[in-house]
N, CA, C and O atoms as a Tripos MOL2 file, in Angstrom:
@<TRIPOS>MOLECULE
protein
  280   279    70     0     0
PROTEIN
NO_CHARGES

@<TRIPOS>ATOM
      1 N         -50.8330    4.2710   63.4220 N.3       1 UNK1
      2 CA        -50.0360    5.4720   63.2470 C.3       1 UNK1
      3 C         -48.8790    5.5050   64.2360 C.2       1 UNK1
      4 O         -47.7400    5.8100   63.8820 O.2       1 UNK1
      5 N         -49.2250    5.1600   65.5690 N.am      2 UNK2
      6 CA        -47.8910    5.3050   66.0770 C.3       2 UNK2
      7 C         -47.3060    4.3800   66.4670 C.2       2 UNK2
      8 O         -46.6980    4.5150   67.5290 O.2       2 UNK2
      9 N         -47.2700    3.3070   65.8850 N.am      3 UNK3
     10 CA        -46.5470    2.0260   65.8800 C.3       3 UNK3
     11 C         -45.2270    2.5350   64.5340 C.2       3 UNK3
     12 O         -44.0580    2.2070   64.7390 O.2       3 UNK3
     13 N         -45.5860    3.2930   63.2910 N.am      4 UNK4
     14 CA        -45.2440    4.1530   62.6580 C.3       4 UNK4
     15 C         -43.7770    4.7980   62.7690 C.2       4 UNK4
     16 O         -42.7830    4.7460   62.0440 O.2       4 UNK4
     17 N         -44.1030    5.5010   64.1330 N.am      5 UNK5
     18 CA        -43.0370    6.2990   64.5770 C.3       5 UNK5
     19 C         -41.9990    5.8770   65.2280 C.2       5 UNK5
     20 O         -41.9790    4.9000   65.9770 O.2       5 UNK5
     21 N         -40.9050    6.7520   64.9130 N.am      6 UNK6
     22 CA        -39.5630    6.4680   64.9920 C.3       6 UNK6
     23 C         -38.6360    6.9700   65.7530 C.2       6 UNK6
     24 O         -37.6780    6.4230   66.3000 O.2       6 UNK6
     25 N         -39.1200    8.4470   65.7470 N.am      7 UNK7
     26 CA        -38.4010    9.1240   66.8160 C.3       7 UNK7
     27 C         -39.5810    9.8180   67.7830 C.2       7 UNK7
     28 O         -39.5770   10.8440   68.4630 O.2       7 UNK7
     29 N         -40.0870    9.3040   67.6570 N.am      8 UNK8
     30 CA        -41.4880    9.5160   68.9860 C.3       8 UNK8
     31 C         -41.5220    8.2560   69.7860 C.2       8 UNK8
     32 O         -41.7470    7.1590   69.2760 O.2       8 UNK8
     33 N         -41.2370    8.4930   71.3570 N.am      9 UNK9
     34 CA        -41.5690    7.1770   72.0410 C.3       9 UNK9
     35 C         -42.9910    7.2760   73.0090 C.2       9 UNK9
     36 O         -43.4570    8.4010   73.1880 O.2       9 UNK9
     37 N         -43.3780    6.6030   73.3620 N.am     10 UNK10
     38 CA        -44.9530    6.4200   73.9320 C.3      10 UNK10
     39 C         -44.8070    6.8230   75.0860 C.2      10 UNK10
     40 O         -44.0480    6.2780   75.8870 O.2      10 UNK10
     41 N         -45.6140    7.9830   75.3770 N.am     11 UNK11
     42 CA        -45.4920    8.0660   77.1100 C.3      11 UNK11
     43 C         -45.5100    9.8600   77.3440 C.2      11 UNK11
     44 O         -45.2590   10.7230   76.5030 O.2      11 UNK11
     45 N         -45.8850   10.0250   78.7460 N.am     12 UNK12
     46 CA        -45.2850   11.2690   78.8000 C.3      12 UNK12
     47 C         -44.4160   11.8170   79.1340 C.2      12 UNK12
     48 O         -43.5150   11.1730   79.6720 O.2      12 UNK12
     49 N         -44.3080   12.9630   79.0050 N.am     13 UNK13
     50 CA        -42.9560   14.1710   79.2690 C.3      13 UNK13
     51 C         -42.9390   13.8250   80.6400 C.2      13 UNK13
     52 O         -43.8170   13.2670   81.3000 O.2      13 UNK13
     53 N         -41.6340   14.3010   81.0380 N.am     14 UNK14
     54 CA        -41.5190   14.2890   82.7590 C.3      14 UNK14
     55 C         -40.2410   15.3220   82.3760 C.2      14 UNK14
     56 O         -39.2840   15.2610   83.1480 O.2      14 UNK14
     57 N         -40.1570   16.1430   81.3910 N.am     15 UNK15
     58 CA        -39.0430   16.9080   81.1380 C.3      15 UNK15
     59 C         -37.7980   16.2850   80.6290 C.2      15 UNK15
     60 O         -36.8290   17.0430   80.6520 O.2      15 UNK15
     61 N         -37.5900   15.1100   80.1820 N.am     16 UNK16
     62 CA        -36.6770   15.3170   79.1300 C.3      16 UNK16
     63 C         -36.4350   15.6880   77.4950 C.2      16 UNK16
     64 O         -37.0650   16.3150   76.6430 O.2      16 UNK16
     65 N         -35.4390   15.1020   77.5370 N.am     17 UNK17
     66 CA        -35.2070   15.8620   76.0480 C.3      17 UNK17
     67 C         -35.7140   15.4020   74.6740 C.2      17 UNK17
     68 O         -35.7860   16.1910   73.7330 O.2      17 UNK17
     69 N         -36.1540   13.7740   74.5510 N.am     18 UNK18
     70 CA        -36.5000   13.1220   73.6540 C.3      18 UNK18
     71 C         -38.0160   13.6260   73.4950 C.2      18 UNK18
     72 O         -38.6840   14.2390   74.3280 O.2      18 UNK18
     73 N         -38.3910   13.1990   72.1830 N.am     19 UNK19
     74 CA        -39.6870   13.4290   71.1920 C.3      19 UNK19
     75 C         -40.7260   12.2570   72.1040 C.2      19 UNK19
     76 O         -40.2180   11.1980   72.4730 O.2      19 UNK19
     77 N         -42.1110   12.5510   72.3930 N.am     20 UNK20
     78 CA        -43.2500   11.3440   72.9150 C.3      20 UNK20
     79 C         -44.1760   11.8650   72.2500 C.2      20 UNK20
     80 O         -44.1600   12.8770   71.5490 O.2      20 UNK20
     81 N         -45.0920   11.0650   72.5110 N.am     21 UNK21
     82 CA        -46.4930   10.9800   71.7980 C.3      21 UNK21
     83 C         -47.3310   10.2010   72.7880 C.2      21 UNK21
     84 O         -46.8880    9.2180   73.3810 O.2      21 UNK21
     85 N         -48.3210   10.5820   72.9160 N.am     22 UNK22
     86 CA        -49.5000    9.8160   74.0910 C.3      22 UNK22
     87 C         -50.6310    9.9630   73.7340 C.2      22 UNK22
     88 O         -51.0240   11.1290   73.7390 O.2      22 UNK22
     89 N         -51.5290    8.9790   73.3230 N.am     23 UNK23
     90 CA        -53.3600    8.9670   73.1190 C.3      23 UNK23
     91 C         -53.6970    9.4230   74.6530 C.2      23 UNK23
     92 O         -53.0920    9.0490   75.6570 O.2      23 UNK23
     93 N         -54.8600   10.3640   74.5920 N.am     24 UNK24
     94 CA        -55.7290   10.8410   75.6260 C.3      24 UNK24
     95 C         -56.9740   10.8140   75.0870 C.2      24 UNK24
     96 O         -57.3500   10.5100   73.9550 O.2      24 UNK24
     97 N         -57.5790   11.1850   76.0790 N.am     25 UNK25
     98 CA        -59.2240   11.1550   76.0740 C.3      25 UNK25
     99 C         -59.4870   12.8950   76.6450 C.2      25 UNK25
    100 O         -59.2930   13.2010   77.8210 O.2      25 UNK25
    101 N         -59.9410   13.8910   75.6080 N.am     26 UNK26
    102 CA        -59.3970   15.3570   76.7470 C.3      26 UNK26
    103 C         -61.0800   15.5890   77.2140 C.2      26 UNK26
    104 O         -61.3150   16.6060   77.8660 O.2      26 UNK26
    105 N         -62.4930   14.4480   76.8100 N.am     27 UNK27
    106 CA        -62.8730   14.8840   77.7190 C.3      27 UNK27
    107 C         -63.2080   14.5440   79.0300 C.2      27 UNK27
    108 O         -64.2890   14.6820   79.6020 O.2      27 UNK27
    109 N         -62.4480   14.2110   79.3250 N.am     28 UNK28
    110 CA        -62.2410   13.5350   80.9110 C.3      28 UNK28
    111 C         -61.3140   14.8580   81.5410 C.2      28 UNK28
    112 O         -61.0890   15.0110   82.7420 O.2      28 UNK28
    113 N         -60.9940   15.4660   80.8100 N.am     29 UNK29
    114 CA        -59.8280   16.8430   81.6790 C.3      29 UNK29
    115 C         -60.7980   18.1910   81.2310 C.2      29 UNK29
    116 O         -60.7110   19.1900   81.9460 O.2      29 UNK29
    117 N         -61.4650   18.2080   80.3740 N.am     30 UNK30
    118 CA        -62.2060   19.3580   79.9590 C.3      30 UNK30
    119 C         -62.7340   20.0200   81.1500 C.2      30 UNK30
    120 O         -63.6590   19.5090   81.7810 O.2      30 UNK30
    121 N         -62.2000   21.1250   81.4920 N.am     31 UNK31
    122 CA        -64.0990   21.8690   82.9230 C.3      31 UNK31
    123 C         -64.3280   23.1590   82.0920 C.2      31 UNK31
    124 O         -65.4920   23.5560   82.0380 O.2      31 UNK31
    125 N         -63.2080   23.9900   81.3250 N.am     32 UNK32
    126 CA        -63.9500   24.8490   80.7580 C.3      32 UNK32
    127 C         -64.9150   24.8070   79.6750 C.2      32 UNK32
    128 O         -65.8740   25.5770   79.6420 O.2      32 UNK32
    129 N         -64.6360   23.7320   78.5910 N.am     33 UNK33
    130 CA        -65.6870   23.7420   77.3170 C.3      33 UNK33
    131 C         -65.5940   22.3460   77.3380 C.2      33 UNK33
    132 O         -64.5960   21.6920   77.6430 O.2      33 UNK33
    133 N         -67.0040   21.8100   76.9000 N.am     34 UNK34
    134 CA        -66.7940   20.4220   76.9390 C.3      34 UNK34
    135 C         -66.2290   20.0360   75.3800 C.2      34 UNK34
    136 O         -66.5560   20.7070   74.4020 O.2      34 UNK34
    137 N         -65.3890   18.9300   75.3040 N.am     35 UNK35
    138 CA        -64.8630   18.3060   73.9740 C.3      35 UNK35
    139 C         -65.4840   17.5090   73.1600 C.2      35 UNK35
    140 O         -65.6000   16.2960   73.3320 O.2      35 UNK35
    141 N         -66.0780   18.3800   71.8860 N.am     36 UNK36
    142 CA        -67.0090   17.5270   71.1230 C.3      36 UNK36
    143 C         -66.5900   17.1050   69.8550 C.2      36 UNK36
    144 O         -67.3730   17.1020   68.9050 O.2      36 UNK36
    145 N         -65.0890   16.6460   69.7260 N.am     37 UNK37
    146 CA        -64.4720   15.8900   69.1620 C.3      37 UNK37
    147 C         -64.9690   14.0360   68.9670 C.2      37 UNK37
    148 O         -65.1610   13.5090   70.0630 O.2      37 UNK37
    149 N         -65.1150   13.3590   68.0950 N.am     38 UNK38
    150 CA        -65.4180   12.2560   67.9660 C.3      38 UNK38
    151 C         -63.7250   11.6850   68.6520 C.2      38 UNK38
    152 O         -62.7270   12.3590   68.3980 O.2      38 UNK38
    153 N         -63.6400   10.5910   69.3810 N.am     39 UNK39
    154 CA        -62.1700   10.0500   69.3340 C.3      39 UNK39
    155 C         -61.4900   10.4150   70.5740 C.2      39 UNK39
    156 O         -61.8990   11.1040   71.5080 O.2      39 UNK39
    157 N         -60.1770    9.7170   70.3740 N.am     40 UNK40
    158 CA        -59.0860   10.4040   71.2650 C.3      40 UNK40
    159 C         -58.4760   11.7440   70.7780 C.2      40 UNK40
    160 O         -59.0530   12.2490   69.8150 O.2      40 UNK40
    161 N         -57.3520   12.4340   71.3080 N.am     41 UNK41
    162 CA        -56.5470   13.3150   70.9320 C.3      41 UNK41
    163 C         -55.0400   12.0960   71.2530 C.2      41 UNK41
    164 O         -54.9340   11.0420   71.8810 O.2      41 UNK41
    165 N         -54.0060   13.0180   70.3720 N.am     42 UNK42
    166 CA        -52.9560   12.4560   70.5630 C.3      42 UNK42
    167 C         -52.0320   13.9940   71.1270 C.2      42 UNK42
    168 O         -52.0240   15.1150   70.6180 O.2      42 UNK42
    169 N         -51.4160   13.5390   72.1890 N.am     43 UNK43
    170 CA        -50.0650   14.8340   72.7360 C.3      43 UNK43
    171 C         -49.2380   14.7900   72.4490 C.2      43 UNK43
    172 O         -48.9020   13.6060   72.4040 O.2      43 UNK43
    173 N         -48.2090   15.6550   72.0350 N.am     44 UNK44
    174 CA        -47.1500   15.4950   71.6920 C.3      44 UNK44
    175 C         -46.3420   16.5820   72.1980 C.2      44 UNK44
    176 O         -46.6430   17.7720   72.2860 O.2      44 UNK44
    177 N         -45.1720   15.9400   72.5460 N.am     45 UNK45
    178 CA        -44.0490   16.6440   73.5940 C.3      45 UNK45
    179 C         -42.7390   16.5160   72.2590 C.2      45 UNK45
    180 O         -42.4180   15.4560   71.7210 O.2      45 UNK45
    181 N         -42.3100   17.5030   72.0340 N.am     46 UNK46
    182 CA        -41.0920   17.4780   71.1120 C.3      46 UNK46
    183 C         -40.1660   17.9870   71.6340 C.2      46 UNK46
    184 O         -40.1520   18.7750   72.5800 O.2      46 UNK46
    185 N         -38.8990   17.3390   70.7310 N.am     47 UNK47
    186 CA        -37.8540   16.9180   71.9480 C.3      47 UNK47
    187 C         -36.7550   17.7750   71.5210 C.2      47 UNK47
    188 O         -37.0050   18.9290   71.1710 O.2      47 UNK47
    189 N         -35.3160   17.2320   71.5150 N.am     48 UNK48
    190 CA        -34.1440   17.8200   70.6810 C.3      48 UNK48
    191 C         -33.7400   17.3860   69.3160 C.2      48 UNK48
    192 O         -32.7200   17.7460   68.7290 O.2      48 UNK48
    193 N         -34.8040   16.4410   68.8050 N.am     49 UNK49
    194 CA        -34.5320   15.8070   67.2170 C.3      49 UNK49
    195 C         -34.4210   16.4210   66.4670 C.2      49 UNK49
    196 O         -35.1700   17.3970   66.4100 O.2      49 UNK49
    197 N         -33.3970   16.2060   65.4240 N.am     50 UNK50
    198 CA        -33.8040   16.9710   64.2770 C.3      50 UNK50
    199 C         -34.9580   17.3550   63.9270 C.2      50 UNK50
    200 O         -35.8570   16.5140   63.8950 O.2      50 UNK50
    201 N         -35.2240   18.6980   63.5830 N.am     51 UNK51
    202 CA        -36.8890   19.0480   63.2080 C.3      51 UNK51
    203 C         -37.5310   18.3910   61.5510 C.2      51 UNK51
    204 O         -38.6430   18.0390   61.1580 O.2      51 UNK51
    205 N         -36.1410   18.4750   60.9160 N.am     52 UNK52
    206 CA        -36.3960   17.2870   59.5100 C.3      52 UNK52
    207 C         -37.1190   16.2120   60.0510 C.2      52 UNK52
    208 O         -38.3380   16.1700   59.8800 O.2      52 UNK52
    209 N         -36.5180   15.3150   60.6970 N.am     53 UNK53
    210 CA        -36.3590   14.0140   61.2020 C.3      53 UNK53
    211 C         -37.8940   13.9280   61.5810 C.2      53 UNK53
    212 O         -38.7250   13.1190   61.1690 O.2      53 UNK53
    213 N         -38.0390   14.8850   62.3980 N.am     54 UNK54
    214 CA        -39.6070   15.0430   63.3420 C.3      54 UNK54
    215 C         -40.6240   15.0870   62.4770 C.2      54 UNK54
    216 O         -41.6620   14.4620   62.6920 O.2      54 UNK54
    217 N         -40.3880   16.0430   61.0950 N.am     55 UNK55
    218 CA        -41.9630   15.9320   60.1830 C.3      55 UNK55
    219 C         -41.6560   15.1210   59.7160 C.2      55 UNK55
    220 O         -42.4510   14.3230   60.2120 O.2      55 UNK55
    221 N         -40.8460   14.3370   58.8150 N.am     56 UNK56
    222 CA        -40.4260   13.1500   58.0690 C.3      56 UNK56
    223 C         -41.3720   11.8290   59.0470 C.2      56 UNK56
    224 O         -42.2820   11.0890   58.6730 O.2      56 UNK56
    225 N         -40.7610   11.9420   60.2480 N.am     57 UNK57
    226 CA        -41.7840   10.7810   61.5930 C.3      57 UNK57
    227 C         -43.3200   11.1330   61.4740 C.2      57 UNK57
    228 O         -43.9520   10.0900   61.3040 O.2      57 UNK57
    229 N         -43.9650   12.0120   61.4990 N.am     58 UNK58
    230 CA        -44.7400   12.6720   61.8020 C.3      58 UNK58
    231 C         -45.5820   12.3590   60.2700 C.2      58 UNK58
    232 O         -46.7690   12.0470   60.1850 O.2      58 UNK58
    233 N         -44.8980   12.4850   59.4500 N.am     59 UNK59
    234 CA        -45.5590   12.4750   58.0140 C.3      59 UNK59
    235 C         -46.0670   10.9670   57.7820 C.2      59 UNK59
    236 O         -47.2550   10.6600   57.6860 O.2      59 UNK59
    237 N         -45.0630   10.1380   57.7120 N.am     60 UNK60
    238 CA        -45.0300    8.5260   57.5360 C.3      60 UNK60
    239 C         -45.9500    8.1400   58.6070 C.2      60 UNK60
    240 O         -46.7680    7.3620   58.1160 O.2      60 UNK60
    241 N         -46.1930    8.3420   59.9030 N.am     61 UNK61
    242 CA        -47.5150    8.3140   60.7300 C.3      61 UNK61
    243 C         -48.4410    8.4590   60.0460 C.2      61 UNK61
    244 O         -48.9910    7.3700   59.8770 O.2      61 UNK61
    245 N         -49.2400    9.7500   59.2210 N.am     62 UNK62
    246 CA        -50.2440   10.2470   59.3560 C.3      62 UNK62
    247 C         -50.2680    9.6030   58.0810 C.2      62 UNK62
    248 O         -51.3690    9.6300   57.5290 O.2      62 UNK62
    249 N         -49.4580    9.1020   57.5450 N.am     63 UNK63
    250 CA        -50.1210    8.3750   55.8390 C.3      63 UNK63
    251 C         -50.3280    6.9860   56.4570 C.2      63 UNK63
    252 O         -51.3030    6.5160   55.8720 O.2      63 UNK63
    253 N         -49.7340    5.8290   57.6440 N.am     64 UNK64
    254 CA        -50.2740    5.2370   57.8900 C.3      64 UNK64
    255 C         -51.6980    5.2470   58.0190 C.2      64 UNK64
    256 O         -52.4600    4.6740   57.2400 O.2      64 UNK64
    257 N         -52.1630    6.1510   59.3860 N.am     65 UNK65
    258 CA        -53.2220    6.5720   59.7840 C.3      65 UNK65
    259 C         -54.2920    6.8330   58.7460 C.2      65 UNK65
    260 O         -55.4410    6.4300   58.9230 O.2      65 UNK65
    261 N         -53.8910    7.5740   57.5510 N.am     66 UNK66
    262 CA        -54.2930    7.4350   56.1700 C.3      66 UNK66
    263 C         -55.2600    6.4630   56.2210 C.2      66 UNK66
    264 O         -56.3930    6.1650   56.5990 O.2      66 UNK66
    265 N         -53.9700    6.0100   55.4890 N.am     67 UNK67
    266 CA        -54.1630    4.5560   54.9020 C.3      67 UNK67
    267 C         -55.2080    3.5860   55.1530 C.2      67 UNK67
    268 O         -56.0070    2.9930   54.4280 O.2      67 UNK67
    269 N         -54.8980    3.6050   56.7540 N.am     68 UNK68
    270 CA        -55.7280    2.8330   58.0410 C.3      68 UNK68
    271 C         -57.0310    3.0510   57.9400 C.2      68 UNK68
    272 O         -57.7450    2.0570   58.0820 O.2      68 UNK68
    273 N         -57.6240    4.2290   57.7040 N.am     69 UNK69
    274 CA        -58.6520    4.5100   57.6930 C.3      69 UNK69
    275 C         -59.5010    4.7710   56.4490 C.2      69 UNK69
    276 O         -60.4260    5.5800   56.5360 O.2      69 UNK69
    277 N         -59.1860    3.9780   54.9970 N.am     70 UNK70
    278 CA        -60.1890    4.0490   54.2070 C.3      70 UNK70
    279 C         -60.7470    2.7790   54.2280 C.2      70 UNK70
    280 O         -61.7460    2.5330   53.5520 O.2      70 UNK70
@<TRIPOS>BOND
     1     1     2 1
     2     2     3 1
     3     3     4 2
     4     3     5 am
     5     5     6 1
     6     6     7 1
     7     7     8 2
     8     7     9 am
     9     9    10 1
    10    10    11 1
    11    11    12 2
    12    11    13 am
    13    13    14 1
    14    14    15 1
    15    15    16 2
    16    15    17 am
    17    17    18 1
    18    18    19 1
    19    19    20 2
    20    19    21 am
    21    21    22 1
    22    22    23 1
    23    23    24 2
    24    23    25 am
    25    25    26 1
    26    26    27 1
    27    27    28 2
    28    27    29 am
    29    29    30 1
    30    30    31 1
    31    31    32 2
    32    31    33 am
    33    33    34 1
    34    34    35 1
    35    35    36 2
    36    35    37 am
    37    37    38 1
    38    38    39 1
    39    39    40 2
    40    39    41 am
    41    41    42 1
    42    42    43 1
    43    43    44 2
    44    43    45 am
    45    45    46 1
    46    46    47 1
    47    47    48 2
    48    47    49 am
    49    49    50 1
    50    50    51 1
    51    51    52 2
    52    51    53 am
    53    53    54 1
    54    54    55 1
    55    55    56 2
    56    55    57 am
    57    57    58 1
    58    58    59 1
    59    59    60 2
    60    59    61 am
    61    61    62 1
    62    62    63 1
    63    63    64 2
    64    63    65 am
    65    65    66 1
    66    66    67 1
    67    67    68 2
    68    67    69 am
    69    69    70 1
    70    70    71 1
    71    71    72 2
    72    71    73 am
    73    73    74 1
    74    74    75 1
    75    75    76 2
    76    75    77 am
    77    77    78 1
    78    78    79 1
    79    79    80 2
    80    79    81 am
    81    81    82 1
    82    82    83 1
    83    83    84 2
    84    83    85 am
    85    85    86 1
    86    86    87 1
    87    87    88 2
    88    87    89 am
    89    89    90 1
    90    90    91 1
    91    91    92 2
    92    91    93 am
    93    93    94 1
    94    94    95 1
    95    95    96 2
    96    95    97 am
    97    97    98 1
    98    98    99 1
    99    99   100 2
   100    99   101 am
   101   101   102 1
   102   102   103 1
   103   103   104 2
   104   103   105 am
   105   105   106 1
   106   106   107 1
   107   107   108 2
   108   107   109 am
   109   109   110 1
   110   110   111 1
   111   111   112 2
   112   111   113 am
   113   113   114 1
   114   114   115 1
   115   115   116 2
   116   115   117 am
   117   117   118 1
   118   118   119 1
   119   119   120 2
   120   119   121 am
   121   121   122 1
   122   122   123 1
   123   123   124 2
   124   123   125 am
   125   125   126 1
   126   126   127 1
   127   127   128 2
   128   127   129 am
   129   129   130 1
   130   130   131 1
   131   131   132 2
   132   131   133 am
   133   133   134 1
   134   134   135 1
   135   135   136 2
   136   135   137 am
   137   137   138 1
   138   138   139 1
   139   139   140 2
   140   139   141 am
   141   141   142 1
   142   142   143 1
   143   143   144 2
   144   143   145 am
   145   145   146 1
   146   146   147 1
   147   147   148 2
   148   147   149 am
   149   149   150 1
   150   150   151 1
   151   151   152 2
   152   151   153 am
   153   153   154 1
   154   154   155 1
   155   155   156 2
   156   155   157 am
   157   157   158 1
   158   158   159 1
   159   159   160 2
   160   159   161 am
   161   161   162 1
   162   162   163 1
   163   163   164 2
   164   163   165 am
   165   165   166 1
   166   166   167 1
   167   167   168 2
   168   167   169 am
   169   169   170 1
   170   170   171 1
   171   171   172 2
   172   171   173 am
   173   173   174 1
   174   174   175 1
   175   175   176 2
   176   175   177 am
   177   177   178 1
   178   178   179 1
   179   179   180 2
   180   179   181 am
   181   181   182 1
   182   182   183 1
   183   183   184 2
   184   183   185 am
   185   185   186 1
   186   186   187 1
   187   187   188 2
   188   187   189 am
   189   189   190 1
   190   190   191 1
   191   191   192 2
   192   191   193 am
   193   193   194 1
   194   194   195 1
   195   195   196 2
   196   195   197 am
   197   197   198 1
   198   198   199 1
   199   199   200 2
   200   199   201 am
   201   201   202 1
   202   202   203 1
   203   203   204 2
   204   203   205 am
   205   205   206 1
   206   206   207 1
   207   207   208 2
   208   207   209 am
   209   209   210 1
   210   210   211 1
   211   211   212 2
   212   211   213 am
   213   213   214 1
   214   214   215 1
   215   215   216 2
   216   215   217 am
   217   217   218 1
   218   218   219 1
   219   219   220 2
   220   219   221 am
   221   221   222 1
   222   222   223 1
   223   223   224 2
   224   223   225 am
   225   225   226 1
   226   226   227 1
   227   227   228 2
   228   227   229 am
   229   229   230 1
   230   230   231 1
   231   231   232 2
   232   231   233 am
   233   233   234 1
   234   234   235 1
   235   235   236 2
   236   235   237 am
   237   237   238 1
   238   238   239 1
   239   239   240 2
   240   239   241 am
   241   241   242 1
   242   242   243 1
   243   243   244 2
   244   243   245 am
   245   245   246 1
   246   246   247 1
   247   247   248 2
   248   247   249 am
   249   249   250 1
   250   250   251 1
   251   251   252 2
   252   251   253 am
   253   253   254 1
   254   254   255 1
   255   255   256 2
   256   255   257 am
   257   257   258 1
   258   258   259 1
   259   259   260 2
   260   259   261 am
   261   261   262 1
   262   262   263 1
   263   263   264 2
   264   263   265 am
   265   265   266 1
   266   266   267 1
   267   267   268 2
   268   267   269 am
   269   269   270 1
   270   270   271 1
   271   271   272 2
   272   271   273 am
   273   273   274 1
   274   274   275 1
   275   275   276 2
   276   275   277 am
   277   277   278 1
   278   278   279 1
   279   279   280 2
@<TRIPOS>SUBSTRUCTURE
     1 UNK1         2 RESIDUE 1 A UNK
     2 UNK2         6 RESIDUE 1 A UNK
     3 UNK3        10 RESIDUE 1 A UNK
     4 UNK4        14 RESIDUE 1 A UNK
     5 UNK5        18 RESIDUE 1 A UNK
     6 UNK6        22 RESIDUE 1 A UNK
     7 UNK7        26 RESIDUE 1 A UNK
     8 UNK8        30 RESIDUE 1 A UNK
     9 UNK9        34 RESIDUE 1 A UNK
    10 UNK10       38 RESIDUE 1 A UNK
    11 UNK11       42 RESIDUE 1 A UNK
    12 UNK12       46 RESIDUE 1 A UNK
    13 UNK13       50 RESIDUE 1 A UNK
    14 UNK14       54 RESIDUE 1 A UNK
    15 UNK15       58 RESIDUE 1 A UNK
    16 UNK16       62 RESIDUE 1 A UNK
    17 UNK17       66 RESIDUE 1 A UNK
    18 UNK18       70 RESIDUE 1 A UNK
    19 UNK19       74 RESIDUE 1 A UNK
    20 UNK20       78 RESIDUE 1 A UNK
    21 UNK21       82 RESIDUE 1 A UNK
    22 UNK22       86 RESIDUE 1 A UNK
    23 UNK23       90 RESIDUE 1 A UNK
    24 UNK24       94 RESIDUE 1 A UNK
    25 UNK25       98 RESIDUE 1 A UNK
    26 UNK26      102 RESIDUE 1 A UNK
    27 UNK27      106 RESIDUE 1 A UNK
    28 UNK28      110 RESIDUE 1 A UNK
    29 UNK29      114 RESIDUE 1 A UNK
    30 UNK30      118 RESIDUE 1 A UNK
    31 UNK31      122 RESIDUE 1 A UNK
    32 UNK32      126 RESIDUE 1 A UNK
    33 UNK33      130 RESIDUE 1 A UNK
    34 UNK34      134 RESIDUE 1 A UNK
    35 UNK35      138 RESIDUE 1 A UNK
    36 UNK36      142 RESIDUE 1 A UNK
    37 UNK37      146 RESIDUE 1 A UNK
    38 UNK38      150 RESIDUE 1 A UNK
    39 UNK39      154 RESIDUE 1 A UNK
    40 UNK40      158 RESIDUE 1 A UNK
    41 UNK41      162 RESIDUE 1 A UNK
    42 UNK42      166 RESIDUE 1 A UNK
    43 UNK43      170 RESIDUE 1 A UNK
    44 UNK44      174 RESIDUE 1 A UNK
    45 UNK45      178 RESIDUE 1 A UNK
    46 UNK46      182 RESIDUE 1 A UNK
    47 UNK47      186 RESIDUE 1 A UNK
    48 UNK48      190 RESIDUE 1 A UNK
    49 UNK49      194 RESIDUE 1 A UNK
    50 UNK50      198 RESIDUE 1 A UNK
    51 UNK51      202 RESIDUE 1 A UNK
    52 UNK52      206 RESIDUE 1 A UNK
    53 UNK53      210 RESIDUE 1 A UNK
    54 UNK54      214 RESIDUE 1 A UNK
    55 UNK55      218 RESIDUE 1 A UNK
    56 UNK56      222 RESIDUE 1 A UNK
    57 UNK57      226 RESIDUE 1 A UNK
    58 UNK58      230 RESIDUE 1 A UNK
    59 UNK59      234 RESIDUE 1 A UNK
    60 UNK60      238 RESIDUE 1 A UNK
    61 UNK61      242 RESIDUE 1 A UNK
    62 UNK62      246 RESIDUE 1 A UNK
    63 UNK63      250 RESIDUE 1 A UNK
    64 UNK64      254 RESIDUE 1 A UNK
    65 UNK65      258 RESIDUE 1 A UNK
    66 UNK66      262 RESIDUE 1 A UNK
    67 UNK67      266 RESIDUE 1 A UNK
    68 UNK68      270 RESIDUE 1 A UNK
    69 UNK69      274 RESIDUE 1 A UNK
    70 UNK70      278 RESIDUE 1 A UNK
C-alpha cells in the first residue's frame, strides 16, 4: 500500500508542509487502554496537497492493500 503512494512520503512530521505516512505499533505507546487491534496502525500527517490529489493517493493505496490481501 504505501509503496502505492504518491503524494505521501515515509516518515514523520517535524512540521512541514508536505503529506507523510508512517507504520507504528500503538501498542508500545498505549498507557491509557491497551490496543487490541491485530497489526500495525498507519499515521498520517496531511500536508498542503491538493485534497483531490490526497483521496485519489489514498484510494489507489487502499485498493492495492486490497488487492494484497485476498
Amino acid at each position: 500500500m504505501l509503496n502505492a503512494l504518491k503524494h505521501f512520503g515515509m516518515g514523520d512530521s517535524w512540521g512541514g508542509y508536505e503529506s507523510l505516512v508512517v507504520p507504528f505499533d500503538p501498542s508500545k505507546y498505549r498507557t491509557a487502554t491497551k490496543w487490541d487491534a491485530a497489526g500495525p496502525a498507519l499515521r498520517f500527517h496531511i500536508g498542503l496537497e491538493d485534497v483531490d490529489d490526497l483521496k485519489e493517493d489514498l484510494n489507489r493505496g487502499f485498493a492495492v492493500f486490497n488487492a494484497s490481501s485476498r
